[in-house]
C-alpha positions as CSV (number, residue, x, y, z in Angstrom):
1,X,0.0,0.0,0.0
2,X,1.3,3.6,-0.9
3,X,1.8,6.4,1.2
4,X,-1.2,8.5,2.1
5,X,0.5,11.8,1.7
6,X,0.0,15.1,4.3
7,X,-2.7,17.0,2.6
8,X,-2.4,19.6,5.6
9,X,0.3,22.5,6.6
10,X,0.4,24.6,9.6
11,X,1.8,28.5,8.7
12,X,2.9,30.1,12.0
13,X,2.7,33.5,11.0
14,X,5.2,34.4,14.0
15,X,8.0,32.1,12.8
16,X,6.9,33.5,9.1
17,X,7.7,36.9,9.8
18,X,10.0,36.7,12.7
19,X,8.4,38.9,15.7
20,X,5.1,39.7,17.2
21,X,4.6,42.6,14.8
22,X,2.6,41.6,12.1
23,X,2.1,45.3,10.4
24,X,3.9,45.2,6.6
25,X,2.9,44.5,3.7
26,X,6.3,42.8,3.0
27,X,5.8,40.3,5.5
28,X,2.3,39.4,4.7
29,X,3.6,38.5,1.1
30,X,5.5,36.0,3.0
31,X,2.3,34.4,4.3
32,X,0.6,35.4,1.6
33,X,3.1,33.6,-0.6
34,X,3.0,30.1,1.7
35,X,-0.9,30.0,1.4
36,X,-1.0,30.6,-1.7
37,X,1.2,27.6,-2.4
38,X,-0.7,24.9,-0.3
39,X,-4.2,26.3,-1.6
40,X,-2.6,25.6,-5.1
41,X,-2.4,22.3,-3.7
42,X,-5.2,21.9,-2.7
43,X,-4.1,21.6,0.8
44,X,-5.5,22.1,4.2
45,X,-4.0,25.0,5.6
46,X,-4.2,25.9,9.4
47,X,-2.8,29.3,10.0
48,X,-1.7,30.1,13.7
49,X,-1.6,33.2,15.3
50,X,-0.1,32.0,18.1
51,X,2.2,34.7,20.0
52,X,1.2,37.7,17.8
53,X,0.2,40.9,19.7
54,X,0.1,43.1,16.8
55,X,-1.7,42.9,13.5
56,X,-2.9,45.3,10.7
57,X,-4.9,45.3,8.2
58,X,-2.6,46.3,5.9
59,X,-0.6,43.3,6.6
60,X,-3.9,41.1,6.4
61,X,-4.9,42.5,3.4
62,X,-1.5,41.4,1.7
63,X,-1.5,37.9,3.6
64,X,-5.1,36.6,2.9
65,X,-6.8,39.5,1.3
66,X,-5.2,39.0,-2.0
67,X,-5.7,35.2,-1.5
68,X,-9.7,36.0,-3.3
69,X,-7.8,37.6,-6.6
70,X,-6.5,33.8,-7.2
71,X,-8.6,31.3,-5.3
72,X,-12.2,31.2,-5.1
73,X,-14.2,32.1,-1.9
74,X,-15.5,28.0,-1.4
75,X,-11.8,27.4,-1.8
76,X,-10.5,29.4,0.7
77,X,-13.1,28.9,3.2
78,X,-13.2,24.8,2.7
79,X,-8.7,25.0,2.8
80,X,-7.5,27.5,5.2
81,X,-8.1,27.4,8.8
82,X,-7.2,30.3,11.1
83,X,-5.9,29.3,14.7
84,X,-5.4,31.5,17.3
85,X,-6.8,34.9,16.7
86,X,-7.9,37.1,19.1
87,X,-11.4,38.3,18.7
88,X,-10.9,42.3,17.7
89,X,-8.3,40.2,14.9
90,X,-10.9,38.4,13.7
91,X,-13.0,41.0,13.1
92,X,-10.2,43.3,11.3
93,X,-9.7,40.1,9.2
94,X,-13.3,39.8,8.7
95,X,-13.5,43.2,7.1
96,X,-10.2,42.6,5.1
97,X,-11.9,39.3,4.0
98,X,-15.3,41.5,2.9
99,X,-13.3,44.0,1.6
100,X,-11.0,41.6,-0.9
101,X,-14.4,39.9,-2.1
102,X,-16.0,43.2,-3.4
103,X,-12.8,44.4,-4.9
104,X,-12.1,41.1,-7.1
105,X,-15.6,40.7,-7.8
106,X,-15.5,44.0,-9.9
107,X,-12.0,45.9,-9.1
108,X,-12.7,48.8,-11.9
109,X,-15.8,50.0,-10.5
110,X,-14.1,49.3,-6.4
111,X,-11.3,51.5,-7.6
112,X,-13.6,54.3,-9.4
113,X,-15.7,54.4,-5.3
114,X,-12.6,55.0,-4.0
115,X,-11.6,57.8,-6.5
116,X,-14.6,59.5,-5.9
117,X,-14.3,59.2,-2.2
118,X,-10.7,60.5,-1.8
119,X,-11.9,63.6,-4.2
120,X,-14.7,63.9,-1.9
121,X,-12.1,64.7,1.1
122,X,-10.1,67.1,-1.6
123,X,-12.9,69.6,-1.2
């Protein structure tokens, strides 16, 4: 009989980036970049949070956000697996998550709203 092979991975986002401070863009492509490999895989993907005391969205954005330009939503909600978030995370990531899905379901007219918005604060 063959081996069953792992069809799971664990990302540590702390050993990922390094330290507690999970607030660049840089380092989310790092996460970004290891999801984005096991989803292609169509693995399981538990993502810990596990010893991080600081998070942004602009860090979440890069790490899962862009994850809905490449992967479907079903996808990502049957694969990855997020571990050890603290509850005002989960609801940063929650509107990061809502955010990406409107913005790759139509990114023209998301990035036309936000022109007009940011004239709107020019006047």
């Amino acid at each position: 009989m063959g081996k069953i092979m792992n069809d799971s991975a664990s990302v540590s986002v702390f050993e990922v980036v390094g330290n507690a401070l999970c607030v660049a863009s840089d380092d989310g492509q790092r996460v970004h970049d290891r999801l984005s490999t096991a989803l292609k895989d169509s693995r399981h993907v538990n993502l810990s949070f596990r010893n991080v005391t600081s998070l942004t969205s602009a860090f979440l954005n890069t790490a899962v956000g862009q994850l809905y330009g490449t992967f479907s939503e079903d996808h990502i909600r049957t694969q990855l697996n997020i571990e050890e978030m603290s509850l005002d995370d989960l609801v940063l990531l929650e509107r990061v998550v809502d955010t990406a899905k409107q913005y790759f379901k139509d990114p023209q007219r998301f990035e036309q709203a936000l022109r007009e918005e940011m004239d709107d604060y020019d006047d």
